[in-house]
C-alpha positions as CSV (number, residue, x, y, z in Angstrom):
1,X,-26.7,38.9,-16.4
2,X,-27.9,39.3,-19.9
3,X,-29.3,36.9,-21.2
4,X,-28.5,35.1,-24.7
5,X,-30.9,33.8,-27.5
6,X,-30.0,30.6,-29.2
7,X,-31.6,28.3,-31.8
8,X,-31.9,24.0,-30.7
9,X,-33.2,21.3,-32.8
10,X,-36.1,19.6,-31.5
11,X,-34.6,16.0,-29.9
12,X,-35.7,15.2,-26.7
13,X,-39.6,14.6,-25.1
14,X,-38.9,17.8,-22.8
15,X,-38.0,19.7,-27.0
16,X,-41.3,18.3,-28.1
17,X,-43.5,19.1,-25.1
18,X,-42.2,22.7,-25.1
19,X,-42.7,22.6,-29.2
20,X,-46.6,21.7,-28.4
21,X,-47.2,23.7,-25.3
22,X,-45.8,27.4,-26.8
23,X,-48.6,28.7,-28.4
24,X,-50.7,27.6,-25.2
25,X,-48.3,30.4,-23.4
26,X,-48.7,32.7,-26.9
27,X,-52.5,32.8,-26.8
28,X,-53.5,32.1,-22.9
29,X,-55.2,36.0,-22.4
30,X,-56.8,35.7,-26.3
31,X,-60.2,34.4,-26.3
32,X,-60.6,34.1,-30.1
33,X,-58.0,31.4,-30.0
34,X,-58.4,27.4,-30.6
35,X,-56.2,25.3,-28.6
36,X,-55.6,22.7,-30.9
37,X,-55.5,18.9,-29.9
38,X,-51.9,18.2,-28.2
39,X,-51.7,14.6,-29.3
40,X,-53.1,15.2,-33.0
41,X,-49.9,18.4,-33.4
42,X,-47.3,15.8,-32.4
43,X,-48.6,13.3,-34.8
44,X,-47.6,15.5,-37.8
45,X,-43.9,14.9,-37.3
46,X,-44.1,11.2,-37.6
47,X,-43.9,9.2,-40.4
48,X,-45.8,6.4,-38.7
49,X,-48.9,8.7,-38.2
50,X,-48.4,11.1,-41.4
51,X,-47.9,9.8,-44.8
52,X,-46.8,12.9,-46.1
53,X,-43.6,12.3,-44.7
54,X,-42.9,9.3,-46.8
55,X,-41.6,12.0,-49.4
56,X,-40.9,15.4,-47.0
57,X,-38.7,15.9,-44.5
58,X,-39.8,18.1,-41.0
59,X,-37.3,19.3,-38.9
60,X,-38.3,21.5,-36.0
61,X,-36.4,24.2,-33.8
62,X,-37.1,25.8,-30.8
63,X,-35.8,29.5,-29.5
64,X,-34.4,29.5,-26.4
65,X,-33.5,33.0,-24.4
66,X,-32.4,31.6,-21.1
67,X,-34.4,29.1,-19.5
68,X,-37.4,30.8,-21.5
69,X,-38.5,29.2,-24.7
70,X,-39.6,32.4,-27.0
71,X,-40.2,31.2,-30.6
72,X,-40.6,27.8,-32.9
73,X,-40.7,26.6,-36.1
74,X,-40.4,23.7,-38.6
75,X,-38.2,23.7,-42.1
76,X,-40.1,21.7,-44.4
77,X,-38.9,20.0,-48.0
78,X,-41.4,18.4,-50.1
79,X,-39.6,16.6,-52.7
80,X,-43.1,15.7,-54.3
81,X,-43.9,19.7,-54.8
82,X,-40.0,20.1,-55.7
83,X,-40.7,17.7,-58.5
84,X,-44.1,19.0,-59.3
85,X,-43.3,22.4,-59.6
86,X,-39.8,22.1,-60.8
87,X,-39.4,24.9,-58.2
88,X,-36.5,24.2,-55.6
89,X,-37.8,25.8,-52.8
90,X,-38.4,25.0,-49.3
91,X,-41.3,26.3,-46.3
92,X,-41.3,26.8,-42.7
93,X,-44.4,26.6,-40.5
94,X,-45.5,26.2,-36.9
95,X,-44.4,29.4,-36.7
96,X,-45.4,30.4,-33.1
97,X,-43.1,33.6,-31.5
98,X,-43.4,36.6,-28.8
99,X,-43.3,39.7,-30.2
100,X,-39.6,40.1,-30.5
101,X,-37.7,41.0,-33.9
102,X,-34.6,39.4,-33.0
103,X,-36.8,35.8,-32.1
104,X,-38.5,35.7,-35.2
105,X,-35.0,36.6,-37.2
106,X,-32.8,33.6,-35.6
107,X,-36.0,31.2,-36.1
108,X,-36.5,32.3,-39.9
109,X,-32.4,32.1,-40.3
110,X,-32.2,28.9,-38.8
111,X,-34.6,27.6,-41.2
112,X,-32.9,28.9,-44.4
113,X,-29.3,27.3,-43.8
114,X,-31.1,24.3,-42.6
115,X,-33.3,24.9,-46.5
116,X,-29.6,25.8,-48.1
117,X,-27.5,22.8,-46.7
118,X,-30.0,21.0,-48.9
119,X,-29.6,22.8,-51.9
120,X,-32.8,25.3,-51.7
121,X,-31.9,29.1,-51.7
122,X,-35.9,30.3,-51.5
123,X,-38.1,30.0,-48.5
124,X,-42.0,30.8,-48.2
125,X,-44.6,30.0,-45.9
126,X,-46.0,29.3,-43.5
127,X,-47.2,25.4,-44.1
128,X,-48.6,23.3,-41.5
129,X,-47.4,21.8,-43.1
130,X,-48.2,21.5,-46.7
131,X,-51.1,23.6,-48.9
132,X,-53.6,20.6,-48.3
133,X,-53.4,21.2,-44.4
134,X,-53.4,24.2,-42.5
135,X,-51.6,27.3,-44.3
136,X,-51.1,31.4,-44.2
137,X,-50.4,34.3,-41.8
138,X,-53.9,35.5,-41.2
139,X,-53.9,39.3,-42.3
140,X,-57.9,40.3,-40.8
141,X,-60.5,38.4,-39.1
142,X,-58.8,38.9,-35.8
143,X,-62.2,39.8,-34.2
144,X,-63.7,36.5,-33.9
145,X,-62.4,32.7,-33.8
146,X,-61.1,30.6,-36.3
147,X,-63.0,27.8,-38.3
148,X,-61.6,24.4,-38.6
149,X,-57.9,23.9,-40.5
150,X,-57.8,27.5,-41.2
151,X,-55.1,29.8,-39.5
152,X,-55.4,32.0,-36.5
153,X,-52.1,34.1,-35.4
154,X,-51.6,37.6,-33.2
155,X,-51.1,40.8,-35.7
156,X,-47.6,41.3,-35.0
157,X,-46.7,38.0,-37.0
158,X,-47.1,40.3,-40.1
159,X,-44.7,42.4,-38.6
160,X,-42.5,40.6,-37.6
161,X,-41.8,38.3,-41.4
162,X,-41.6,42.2,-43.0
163,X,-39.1,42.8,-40.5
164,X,-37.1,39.8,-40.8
165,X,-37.0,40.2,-44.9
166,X,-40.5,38.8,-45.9
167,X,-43.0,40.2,-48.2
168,X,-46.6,38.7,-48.9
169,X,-46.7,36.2,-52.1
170,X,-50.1,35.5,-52.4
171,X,-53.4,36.2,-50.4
172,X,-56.2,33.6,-49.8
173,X,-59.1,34.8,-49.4
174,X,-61.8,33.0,-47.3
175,X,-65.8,34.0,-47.2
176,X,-68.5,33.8,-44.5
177,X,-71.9,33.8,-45.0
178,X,-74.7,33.1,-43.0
179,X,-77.2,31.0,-43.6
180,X,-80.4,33.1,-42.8
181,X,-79.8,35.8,-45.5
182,X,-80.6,33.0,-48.0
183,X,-79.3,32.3,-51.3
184,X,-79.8,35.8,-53.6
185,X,-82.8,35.7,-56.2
186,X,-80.6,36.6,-59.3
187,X,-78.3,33.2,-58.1
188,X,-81.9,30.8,-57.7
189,X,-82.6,32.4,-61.0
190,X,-79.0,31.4,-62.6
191,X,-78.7,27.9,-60.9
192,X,-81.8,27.0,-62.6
193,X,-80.7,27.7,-65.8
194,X,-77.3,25.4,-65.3
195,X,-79.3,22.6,-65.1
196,X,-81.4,22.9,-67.6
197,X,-78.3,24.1,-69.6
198,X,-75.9,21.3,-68.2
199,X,-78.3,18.1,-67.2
200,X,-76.7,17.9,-63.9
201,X,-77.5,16.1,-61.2
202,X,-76.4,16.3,-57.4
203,X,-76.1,13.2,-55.0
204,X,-74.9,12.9,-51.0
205,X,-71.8,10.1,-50.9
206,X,-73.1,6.5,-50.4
207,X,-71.3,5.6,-47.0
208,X,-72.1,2.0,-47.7
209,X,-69.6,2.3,-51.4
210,X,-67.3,4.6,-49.2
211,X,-64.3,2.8,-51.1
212,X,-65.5,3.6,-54.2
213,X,-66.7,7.1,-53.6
214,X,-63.1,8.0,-52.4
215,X,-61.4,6.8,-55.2
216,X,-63.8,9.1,-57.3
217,X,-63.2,12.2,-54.5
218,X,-59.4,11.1,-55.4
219,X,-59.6,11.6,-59.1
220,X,-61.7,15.2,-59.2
221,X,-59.6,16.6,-56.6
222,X,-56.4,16.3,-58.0
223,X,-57.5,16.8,-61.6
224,X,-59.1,19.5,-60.6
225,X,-56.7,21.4,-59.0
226,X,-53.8,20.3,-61.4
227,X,-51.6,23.2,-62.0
228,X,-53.3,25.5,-59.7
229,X,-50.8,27.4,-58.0
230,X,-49.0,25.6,-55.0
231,X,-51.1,22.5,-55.6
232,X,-49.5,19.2,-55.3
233,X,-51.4,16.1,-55.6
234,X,-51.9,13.9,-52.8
235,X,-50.8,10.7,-52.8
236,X,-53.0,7.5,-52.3
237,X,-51.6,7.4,-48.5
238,X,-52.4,11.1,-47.6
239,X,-55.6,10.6,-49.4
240,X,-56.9,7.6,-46.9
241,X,-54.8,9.4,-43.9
242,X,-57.8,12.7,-44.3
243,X,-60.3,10.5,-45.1
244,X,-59.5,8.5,-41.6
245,X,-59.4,11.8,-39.9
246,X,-62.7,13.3,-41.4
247,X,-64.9,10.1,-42.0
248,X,-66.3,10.0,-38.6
249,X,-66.3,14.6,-38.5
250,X,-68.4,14.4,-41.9
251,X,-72.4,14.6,-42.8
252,X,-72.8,12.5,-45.7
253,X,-75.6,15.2,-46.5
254,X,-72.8,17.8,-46.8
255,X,-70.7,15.2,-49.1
256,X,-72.0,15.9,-52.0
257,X,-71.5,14.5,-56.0
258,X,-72.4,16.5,-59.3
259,X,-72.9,14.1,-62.3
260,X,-73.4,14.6,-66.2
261,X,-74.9,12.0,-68.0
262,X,-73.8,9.5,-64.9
263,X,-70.0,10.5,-65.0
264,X,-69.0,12.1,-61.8
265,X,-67.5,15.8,-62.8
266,X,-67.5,17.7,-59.7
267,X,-67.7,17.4,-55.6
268,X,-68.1,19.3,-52.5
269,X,-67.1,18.4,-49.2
270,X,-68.3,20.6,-46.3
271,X,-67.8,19.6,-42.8
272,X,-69.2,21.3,-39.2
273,X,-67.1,23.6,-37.7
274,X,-65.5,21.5,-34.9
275,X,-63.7,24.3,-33.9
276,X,-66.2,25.7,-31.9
277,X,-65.9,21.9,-29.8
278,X,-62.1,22.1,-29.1
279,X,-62.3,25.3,-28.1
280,X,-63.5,24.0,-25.2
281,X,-61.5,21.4,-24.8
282,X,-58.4,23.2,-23.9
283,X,-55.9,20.6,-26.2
284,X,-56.8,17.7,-24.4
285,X,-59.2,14.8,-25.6
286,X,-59.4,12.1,-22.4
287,X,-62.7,11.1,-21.0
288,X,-64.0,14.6,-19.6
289,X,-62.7,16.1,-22.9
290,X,-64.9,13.1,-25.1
291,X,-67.4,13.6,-23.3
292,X,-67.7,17.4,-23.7
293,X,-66.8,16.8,-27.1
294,X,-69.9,14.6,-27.9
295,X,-72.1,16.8,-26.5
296,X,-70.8,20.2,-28.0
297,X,-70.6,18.9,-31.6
298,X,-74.5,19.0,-31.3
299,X,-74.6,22.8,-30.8
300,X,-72.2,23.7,-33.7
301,X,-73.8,26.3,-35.3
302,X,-71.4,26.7,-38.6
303,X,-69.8,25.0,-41.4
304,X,-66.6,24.8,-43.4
305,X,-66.5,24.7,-47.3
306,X,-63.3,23.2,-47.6
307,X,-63.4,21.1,-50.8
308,X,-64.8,22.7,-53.9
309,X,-63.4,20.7,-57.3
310,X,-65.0,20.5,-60.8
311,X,-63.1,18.7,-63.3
312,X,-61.2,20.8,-66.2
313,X,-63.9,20.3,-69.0
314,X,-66.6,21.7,-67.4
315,X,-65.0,24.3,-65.0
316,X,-67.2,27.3,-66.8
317,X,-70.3,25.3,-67.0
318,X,-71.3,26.2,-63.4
319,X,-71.6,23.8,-61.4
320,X,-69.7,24.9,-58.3
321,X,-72.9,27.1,-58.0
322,X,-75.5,24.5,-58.1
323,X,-73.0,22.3,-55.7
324,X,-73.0,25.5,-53.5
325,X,-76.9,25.6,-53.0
326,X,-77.2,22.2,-52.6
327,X,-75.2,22.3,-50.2
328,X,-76.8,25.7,-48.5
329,X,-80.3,24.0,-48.7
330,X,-79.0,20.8,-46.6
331,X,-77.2,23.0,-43.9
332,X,-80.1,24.9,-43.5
333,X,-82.1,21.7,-43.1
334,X,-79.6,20.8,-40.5
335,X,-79.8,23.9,-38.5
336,X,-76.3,25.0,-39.4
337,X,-76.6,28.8,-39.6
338,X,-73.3,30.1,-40.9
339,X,-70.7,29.1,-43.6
340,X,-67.1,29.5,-44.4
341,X,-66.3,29.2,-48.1
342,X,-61.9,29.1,-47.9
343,X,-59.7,29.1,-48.8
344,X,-60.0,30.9,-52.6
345,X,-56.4,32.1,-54.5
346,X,-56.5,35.7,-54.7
347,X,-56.8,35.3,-58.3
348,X,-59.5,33.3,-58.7
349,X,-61.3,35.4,-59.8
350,X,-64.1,33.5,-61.2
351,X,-65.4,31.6,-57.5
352,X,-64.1,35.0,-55.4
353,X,-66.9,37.0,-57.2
354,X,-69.3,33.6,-57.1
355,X,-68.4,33.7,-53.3
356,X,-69.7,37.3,-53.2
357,X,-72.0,37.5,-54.9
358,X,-73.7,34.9,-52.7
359,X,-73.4,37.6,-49.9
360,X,-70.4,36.0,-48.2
361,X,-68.3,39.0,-46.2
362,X,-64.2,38.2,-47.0
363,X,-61.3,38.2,-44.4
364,X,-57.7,36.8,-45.9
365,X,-55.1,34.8,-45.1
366,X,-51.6,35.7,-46.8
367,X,-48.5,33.3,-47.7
368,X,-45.0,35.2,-47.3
């Protein structure tokens, strides 16, 4: 008997554990793949535990053909980026699927009449569920395993969105570089000059005037990135939700501060690479799993860049460089031996060639 494909809405705890547990099926045979954490993937969809919800709306949908669930994803509205932008569009993400045409086509088209019943006619993503989480199709880099909150998907995804009607809107790019080629001569050479030139100076974050130093992180990050192309502000909410989650992930050595004349004008947050902990972990976090975890977050070997963000006014004065060796010279201190710079718009072109010219070898991420 042939079997037939249909689309459900995600209702019931035997929707949701099947939402979580997919790309557990999708991935079992690849070894570059993260398992994320089961518990911290369901906490996205509720507003209790995510405050970006208290102005978006999730709503998830599994694929069904037969008994067998083939496919997922989540429609997502942001009224905050519909406001911002003054762009009435809508995203999906989670996107998970086999490698089937007609799976990924009734997902995608579930998701835009579920975007059109409220009014939104264009679609892009994927978001995991906004540009300040998790984001992009990964388009190379398939050789070796994600770092932390950056994406990781099989090569037929690509495939599969230009078959269903897709095309790519913008690539993010993302560097590596590792740590024992050092920072280039020519870069020592132009670092020193920007503080001569600018009077900056670099500090760590004060853990003990964490309150204040957030509210400072708060201000340069989305003043920063005002404007910037799918950038929406986070609110005060989301703000103390990621500094919950990464308070006790961060090295306040790798937190670091650039100041003019006192004011602070830039920062840089740079966090291990915990990914290379909950990959052995297998999603689940109970006693084995802390203990493990505890004792693998000594041997991570990498970092993640994540947070790079000097205020308008003195954007061309350099400083991102002199954040970036700070920041270099104190991994290496650490014994971190590798870095991620990501993600950078493709048109960035003023930190892509920075990021280069440090040495830093580029893979990218595309949105569709």
């Amino acid at each position: 008997m042939e079997s037939i494909v249909k689309i459900v809405p995600v209702r019931t705890n035997e929707d949701r554990k099947a939402f979580v547990e997919l790309p557990f099926q999708i991935y079992c045979n690849d070894p570059n793949w993260v398992p994320p954490l089961r518990r911290e993937v369901e906490k996205i969809f509720h507003r209790a535990s995510n405050p970006f919800l208290e102005h978006a709306e999730i709503e998830r949908f599994l694929c069904v053909d037969g008994s067998r669930v083939t496919g997922r994803i989540a429609g997502i509205v942001d009224d905050n980026y519909i406001q911002f932008h003054n762009e009435k569009i809508a995203f999906f993400g989670f996107f998970e699927s086999v490698n089937d045409v007609e799976t990924a086509y009734q997902l995608t088209e579930t998701v835009k009449e579920w975007a059109k019943d409220r009014g939104l006619t264009r679609l892009r993503g994927p978001l995991n569920p906004s540009m300040n989480a998790e984001c992009a199709f990964l388009l190379e880099g398939f050789d070796s395993p994600p770092v932390i909150m950056m994406p990781y998907n099989p090569p037929y995804y690509l495939e599969l969105m230009e078959a269903v009607g897709f095309h790519k809107v913008k690539d993010l790019y993302a560097f590596h570089k590792d740590s024992v080629k050092g920072i280039p001569v020519r870069m020592e050479r132009l670092i020193k000059l920007i503080r001569r030139r600018t009077g900056v100076t670099i500090r760590h974050i004060d853990m003990k005037k964490i309150n204040d130093e957030i509210r400072v992180i708060k201000k340069i990050y989305n003043e920063a990135w005002e404007r910037n192309w799918g950038f929406v502000p986070m609110t005060d909410a989301e703000m103390d939700e990621m500094v919950k989650f990464m308070k006790p992930l961060a090295v306040p050595d790798l937190v670091l501060f650039a100041e003019i004349n006192g004011k602070p004008v830039g920062v840089s947050i740079t966090i291990p690479d915990y990914n290379q902990v909950l990959k052995r972990l297998n999603g689940r976090l109970g006693v084995g799993g802390l203990a493990k975890f505890a004792y693998y977050r000594r041997k991570i070997t990498g970092l993640r860049a994540f947070v790079f963000g000097v205020l308008k006014e003195y954007r061309r004065a350099g400083l991102h460089a002199v954040l970036y060796y700070e920041t270099e010279k104190a991994g290496v201190r650490l014994g971190f031996k590798s870095c991620e710079l990501s993600w950078n718009l493709e048109d960035n072109h003023e930190i892509n060639s920075f990021d280069s010219a440090l040495g830093g070898k580029i893979y990218t991420p595309i949105l569709c």
